[in-house]
N, C-alpha and C positions, 0 to 999 in steps of 0.2 A: 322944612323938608327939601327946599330946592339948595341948600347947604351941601349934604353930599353930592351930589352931582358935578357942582362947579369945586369941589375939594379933590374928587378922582379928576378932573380934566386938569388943575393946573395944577398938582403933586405930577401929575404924567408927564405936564409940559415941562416943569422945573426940570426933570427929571432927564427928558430928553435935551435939554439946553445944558445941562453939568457934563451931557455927554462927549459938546463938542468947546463945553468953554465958555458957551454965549453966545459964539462967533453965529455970524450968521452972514452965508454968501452972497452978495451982490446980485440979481438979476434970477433968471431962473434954471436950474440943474435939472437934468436929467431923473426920471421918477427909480427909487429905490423900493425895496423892502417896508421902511419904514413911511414913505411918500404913500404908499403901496395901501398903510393899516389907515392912515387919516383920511385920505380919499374915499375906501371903503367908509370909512364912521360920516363924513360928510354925509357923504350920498346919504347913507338910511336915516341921519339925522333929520336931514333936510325932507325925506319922505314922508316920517313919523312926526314931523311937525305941520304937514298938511294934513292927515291925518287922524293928530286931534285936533286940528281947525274947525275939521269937517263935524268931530266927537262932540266937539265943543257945543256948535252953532245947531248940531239935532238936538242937546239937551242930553246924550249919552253922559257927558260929563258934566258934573252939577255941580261942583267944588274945586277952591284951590287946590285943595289937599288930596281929590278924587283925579286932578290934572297931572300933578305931582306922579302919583302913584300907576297912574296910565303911562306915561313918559317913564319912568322907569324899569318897569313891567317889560318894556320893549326894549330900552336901548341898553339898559343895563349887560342883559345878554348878548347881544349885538356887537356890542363896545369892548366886551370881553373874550366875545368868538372871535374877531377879528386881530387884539394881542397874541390869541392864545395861537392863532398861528405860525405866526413872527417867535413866539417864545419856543415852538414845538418847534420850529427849524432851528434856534440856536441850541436848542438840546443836543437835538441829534449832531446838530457840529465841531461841539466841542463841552457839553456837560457829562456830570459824573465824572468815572475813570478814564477817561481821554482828555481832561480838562488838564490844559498848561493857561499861563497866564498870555504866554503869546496865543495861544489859539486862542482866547478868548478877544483879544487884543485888533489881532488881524481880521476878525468875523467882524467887531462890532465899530473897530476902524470906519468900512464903511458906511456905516450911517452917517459922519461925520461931513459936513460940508467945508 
């Protein structure tokens, strides 16, 4: 069960790396949009993981597979409120009937480092 989890994180990440090539800039840039969605998932990850610590260590959680399903319960939703963001502003930018390939282009340009 811990299988999907780590399949949406690094389908997302490939995903994000084909966007710029691979490349990847020297030192540290300025936070974007997309800096913007992993920060947010850090943070509640790193929260929701002291929080089944805590689950754990009362006995709330009695299983791997009760662990599993705790952790996803939570960040599942979280992990996908915070894309859904980022995806709801590129809508309104340039999807549907306003969609050229340069506006798609120029919008997602800068993610690119």
């Amino acid at each position: 069960m811990k299988l999907p989890l780590a399949l949406i994180a690094s389908g997302l990440i490939g995903g994000l790396l084909l966007l710029n090539g691979g490349k990847v800039a020297p030192g540290p840039s300025p936070s974007d949009a997309v800096s913007a969605v992993f920060d947010a998932q850090e943070t509640t990850f790193r929260r929701l993981s002291g929080e089944r610590a805590k689950a754990l260590r009362a006995g709330e959680i009695t299983s791997e597979a009760a662990s599993v399903a705790w952790m996803q319960s939570r960040w599942l939703p979280a992990f996908e409120a915070e894309w859904s963001k980022l995806l709801t502003q590129e809508a309104a930018a340039f999807c549907g009937e306003q969609w050229t390939a340069e506006k798609e282009a120029a919008w997602i340009e800068r993610y690119s480092r």
